[in-house]
Structure formats: C-alpha cells, structure tokens
MARFISE-623293 format. One record per residue (C-alpha): x, y, z; residue number from 0. Coordinates in Angstrom, 1 decimal. Layout:
ATOM      xx      yy      zz  resi
ATOM       X       Y       Z   NUM
...
REM end
This chain:
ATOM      xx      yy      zz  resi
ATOM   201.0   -70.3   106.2     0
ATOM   202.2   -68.4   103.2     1
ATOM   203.3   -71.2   101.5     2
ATOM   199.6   -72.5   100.9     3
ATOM   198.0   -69.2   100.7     4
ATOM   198.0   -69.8    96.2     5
ATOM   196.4   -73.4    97.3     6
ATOM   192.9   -74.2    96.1     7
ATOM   193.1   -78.6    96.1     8
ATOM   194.6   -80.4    98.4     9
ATOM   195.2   -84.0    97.9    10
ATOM   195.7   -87.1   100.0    11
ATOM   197.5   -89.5    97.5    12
ATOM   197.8   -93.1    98.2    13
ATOM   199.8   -95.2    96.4    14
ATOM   201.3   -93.7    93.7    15
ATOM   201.0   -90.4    94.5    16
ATOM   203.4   -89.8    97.6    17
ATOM   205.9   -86.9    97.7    18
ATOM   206.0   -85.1    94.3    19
ATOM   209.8   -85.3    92.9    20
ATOM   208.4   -83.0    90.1    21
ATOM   210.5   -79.6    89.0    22
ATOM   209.5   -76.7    90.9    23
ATOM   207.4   -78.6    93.7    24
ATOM   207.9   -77.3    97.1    25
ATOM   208.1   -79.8    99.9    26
ATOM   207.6   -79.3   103.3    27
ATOM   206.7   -80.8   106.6    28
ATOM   203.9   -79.8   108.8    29
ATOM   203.9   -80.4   112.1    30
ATOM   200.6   -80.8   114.0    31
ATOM   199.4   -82.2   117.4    32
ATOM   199.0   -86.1   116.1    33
ATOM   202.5   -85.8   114.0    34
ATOM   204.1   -84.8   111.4    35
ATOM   202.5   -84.5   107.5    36
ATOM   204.6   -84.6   104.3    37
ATOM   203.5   -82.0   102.0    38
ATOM   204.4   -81.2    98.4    39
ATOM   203.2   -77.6    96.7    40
ATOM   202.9   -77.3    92.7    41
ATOM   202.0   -74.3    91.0    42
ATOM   199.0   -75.4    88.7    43
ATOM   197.9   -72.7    87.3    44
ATOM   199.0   -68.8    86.8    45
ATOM   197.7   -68.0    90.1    46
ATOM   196.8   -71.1    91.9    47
ATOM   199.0   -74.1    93.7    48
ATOM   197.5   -77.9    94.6    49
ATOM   198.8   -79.1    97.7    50
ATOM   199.6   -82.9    97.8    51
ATOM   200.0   -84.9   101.3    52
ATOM   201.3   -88.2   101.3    53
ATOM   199.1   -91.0   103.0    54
ATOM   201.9   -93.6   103.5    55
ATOM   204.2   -90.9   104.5    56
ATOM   206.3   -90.7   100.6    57
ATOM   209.6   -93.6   100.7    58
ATOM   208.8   -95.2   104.1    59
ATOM   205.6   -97.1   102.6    60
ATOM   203.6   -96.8   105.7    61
ATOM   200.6   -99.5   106.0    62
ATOM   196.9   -98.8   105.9    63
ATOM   196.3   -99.6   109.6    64
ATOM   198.9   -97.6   110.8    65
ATOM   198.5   -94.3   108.7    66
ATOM   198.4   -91.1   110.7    67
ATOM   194.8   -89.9   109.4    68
ATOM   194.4   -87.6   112.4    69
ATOM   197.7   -85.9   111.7    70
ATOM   197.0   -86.0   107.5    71
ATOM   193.6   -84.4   108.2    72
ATOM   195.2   -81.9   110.2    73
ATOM   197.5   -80.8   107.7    74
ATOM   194.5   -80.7   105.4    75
ATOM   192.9   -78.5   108.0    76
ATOM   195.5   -75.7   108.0    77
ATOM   196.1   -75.8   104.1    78
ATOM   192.6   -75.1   104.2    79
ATOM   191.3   -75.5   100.6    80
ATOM   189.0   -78.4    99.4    81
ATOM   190.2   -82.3    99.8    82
ATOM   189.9   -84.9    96.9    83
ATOM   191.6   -88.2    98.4    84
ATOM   192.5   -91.0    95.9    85
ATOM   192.0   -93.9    97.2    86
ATOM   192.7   -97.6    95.2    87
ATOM   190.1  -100.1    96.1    88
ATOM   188.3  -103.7    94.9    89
ATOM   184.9  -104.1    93.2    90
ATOM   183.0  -106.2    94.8    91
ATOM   179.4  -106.4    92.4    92
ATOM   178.2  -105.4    89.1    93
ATOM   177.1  -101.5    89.4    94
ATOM   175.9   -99.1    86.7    95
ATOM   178.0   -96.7    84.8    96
ATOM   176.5   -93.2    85.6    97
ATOM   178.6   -91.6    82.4    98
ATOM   179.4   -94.2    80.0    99
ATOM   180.8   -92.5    76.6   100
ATOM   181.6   -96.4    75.0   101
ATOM   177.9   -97.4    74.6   102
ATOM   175.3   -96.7    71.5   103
ATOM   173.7   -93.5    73.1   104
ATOM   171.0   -93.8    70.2   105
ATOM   170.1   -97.3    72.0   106
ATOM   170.1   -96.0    75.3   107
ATOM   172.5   -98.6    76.3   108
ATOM   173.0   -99.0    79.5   109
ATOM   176.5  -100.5    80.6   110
ATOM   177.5  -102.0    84.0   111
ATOM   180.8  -102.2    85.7   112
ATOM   181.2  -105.6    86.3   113
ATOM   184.6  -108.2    86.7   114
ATOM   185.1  -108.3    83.4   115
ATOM   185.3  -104.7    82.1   116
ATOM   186.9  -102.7    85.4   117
ATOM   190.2  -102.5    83.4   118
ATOM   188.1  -100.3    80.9   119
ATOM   186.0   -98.4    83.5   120
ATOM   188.4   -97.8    86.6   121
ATOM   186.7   -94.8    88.2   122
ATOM   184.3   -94.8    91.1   123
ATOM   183.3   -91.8    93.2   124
ATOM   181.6   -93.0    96.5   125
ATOM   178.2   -91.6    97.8   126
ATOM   178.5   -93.2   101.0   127
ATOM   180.1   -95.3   103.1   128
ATOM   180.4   -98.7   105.4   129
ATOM   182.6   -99.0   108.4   130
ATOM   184.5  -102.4   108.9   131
ATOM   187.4  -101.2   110.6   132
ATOM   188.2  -102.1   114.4   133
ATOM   191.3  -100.5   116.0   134
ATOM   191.8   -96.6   114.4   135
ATOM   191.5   -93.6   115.9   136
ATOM   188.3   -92.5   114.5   137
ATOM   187.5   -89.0   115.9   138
ATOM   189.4   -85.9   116.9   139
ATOM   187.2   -85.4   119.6   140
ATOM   188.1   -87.7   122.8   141
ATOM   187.9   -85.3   125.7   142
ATOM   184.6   -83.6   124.7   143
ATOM   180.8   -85.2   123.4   144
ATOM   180.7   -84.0   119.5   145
ATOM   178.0   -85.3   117.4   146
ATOM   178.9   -85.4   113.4   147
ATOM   176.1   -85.4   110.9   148
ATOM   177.3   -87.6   107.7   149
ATOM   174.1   -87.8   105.9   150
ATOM   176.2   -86.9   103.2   151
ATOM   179.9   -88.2   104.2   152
ATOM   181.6   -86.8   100.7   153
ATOM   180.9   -83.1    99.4   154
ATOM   177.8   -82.7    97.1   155
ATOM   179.3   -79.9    95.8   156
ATOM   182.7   -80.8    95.3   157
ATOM   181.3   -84.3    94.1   158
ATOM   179.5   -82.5    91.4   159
ATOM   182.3   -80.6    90.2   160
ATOM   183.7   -83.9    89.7   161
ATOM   180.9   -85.3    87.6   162
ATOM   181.7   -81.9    85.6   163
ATOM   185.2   -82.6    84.7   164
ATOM   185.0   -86.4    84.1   165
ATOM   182.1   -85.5    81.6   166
ATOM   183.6   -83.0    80.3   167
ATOM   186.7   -85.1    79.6   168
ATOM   184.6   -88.2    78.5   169
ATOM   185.8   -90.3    81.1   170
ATOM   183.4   -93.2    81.9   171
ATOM   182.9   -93.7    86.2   172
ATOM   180.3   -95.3    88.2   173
ATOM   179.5   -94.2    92.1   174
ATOM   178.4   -95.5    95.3   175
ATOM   178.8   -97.1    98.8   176
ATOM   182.5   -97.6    99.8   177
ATOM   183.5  -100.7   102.3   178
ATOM   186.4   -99.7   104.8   179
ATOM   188.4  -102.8   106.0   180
ATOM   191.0  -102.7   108.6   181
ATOM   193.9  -104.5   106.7   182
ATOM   196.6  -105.0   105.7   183
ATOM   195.3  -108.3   105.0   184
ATOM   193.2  -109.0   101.8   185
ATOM   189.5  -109.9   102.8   186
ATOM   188.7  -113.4   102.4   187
ATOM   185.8  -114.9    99.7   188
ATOM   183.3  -115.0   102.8   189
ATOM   183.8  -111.7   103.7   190
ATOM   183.6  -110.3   100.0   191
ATOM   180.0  -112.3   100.0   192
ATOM   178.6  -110.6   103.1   193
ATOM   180.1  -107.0   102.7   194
ATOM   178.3  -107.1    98.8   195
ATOM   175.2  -107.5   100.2   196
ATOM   175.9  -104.1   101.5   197
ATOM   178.4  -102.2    99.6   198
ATOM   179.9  -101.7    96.1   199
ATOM   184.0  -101.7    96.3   200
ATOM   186.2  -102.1    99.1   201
ATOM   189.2  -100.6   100.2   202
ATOM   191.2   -99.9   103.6   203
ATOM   192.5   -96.1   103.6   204
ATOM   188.7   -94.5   103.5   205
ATOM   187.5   -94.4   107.2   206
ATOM   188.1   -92.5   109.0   207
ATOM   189.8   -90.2   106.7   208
ATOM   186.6   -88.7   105.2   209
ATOM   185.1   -89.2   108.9   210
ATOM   188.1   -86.5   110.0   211
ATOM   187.5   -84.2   107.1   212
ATOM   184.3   -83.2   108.0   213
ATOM   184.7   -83.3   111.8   214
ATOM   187.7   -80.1   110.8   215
ATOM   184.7   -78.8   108.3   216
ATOM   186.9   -79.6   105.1   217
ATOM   184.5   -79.4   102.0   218
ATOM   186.0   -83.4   101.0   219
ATOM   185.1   -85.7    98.1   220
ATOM   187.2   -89.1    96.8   221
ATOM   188.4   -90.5    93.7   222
ATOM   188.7   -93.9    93.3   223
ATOM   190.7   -96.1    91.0   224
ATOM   189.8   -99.6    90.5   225
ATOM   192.4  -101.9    91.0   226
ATOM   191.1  -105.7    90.8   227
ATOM   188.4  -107.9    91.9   228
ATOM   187.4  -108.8    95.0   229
ATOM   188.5  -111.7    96.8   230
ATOM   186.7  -114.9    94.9   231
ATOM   185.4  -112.9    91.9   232
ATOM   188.2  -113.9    89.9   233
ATOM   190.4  -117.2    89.6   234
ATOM   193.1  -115.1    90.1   235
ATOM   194.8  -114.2    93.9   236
ATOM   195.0  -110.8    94.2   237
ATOM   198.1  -109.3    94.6   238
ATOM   199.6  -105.8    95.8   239
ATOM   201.8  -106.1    92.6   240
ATOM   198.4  -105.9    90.7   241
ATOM   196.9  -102.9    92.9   242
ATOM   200.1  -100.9    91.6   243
ATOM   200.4  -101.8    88.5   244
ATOM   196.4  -100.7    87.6   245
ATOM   197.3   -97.5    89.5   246
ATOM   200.1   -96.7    87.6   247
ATOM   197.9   -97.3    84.5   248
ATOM   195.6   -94.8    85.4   249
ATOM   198.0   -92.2    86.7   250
ATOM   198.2   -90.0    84.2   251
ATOM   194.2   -89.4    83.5   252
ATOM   194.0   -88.9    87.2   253
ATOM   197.0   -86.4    87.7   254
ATOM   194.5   -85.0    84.4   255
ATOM   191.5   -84.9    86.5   256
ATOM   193.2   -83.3    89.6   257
ATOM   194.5   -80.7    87.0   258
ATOM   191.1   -79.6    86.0   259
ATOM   189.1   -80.1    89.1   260
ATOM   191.6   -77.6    90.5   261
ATOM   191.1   -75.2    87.6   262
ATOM   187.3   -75.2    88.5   263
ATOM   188.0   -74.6    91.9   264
ATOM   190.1   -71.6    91.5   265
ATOM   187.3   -69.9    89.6   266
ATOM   185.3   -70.1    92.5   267
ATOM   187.3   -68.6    95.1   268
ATOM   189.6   -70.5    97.7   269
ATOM   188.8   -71.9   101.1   270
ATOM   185.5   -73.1   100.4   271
ATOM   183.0   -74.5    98.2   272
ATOM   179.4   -73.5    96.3   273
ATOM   178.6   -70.1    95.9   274
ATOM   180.6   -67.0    96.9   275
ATOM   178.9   -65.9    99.8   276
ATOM   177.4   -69.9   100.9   277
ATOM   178.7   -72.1   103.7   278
ATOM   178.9   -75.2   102.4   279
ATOM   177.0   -77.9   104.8   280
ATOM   180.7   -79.8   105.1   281
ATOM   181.5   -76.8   107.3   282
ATOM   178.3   -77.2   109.8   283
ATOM   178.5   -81.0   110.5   284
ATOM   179.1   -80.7   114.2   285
ATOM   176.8   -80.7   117.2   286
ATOM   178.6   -80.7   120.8   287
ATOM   176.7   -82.1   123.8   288
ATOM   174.7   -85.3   124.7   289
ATOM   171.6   -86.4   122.8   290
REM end
C-alpha cells in the first residue's frame, strides 16, 4: 500500500498510545481476514514514516482478552517494516539493571530493580517469555500443521538496536522473562508467588502477540513500561488508575525512544533487519508438517 511504503517502525501501542490525534498523522483502517486494524501514519523523519496500530482499538477501550491480535498482527504484516510493541506490565521480583547510569561506576555498583525503585527504573525489554493464558486464538495456522521455532521469541537484532538507543540516551532498563495472564482480572498474591518463581513482570497483552509476529516473519521486539507492583508486593491494591497514570509519566521518553529507534532503522534500509543483504532468523521461524 502506498501509504506505508515511507514506513520503517511499526508500533502496537497499548494504553496510551491509541490513535495518534497529532497534526499531520494519517489515519486509516486496514481491513484484513480476522478484522479490521486502526492505523495512524506520522512522518518521522525527512524520508521515513512510523506506523502506529492501536491495540484496544483507539476510543472504544477494548479489553486485553478480547483484543484482535490476529487481525493487529496482520496489519503489522502488510505494513511490513519492523514491530516494537509497548506493552505496560507488573514487576513481580528484584532483577538487575543491565544499564544503570544513577550508580558510582568507579564502584562498580551494581543496582537492582526492585519494589521500591521501579518509579525511577520503568523500562524492561523481555528476553523471553511464559504463557498463562487460556482462551486466545494463539496461531494463524488452524487448517494446516506449522511448527514455530521461538528460541528467541523477540528480535536479537532489533533488541539490540534497542540497547543502542536507551544507552545512548542514558536511560536506565533491566530485561527478561515476561508472564502473560489472561485477564482482565488482576492476578491474586498466590498467583504472583508461583509465577515469580518463574518469571520477572507480568502483563496480559504479550502472548500471543509476539507469538503472531514471528509466525508472519515480522523482525518484532517489546518495550515495556513498568507500571506497579505485583499483586502482594505492596500494601497498596493495584489499580488501573495507577497503570495509567505511570504510563502517562513515561510517555514522553518513550514517544523519545520510538523516535530514535526509528531513525536507526531507516539507516538500514526498510522491510527488514541486520545487514543489507541478511535474512534475519525472525523471517525463517516456520516449519510445516508433523514431527
């Protein structure tokens, strides 16, 4: 489509980043086999656009069980350019800040993300991922036996493009193994006990989203943005008024971050990742047929 032939980022947005009302956006609607997909185009550069779909489907705040991730993913699919989803989620243990600009560097310092600082340090990049949802359509392919290797669920390369621009920008993250719940529900202080055994945050609009991506062979990596404590690691409830208000904190460095990731991409070349000439593994992640 020429509309998204400039495009070299697409982003999922979550809460807070639905349908752009920004000057000189273009909106449109694409329409695919699973539904429709509300897209909003904004030149970011002299010669390049970021495409921004809208996971709860922009005013009509549509809830994390019953978004249309086989329609979004779709979309995605014929934009054809990179994914970064943003994604809001809970931290569930203490994990180690991979960049952390606030510490004595000449002490080696070695600072950990923990209850009681995630207001400071709000950004996690998952590595992996844990599956706790029960009733989503998980898969594009229902007539036919495909086989999806995620070894590596989330781009290497577009991950480490990532690491670039939050360095370069001094902006403190940690990374790790996302937990997928069905919701809408809040998990309970049991559940947060077992699934932290296993996993580092949790959150409800990951899976199957970055399950899809690499099913269509989208080069796909996520940003996520802190929002509160888990379920019992806090005398406070937690409360969707709190999830927003964090991600409306963080909105501007992230609308930052998207800015420059999508600068670095453009250098590159659009459609795909790593070098010129390389097929990047996100593209390959299929096998059809019976094991």
């Amino acid at each position: 489509m020429k509309l998204f032939k400039d495009v070299v980022l697409t982003v999922i947005g979550g809460v807070g980043y639905g349908v752009l009302s920004e000057e000189g956006a273009k909106l449109c609607d694409i329409k695919t086999p699973y539904g429709t997909a509300f897209v909003s185009v904004l030149r970011a550069g002299e010669d390049f656009d970021i495409a921004f779909i809208s996971r709860h489907q922009g005013k009509q705040h549509v809830p994390p069980h019953q978004v249309n991730f086989l329609a979004l993913i779709d979309a995605a699919r014929q934009i054809n350019a990179p994914v970064l989803s943003i994604n809001s989620v809970g931290l569930m243990r203490k994990v180690p800040l991979t960049e952390n600009f606030e510490t004595d560097k000449m002490l080696k310092k070695k600072a950990l993300l923990s209850p009681d600082n995630f207001l400071d340090f709000p950004f996690f990049i998952p590595n992996d991922f844990i599956d706790m949802t029960k009733n989503r359509a998980g898969t594009f392919y229902d007539e036919e036996t495909v086989h999806t290797d995620m070894t590596d669920p989330y781009c290497l390369d577009i991950r480490n493009l990532l690491f670039d621009v939050l360095k370069k920008k001094s902006v403190s993250y940690s990374q790790g193994i996302y937990l997928c719940t069905e919701g809408p529900r809040f998990e309970t202080k049991a559940e947060i006990q077992m699934y932290a055994h296993f996993a580092d945050v949790v959150g409800m609009t990951g899976i199957p989203e970055v399950v899809l991506a690499k099913e269509a062979g989208l080069c796909y990596a996520s940003l996520c943005t802190i929002t509160n404590p888990a379920a019992g690691l806090s005398q406070n409830m937690v409360t969707a008024d709190e999830v927003k208000d964090v991600v409306e904190k963080n909105q501007k460095t992230v609308i930052e971050i998207i800015s420059a990731l999508s600068s670095a991409l453009s250098k590159r070349g659009r459609g795909r990742c790593g070098e010129s000439k390389k097929i990047c593994q996100c593209q390959n992640a299929t096998i059809r047929g019976k094991l």
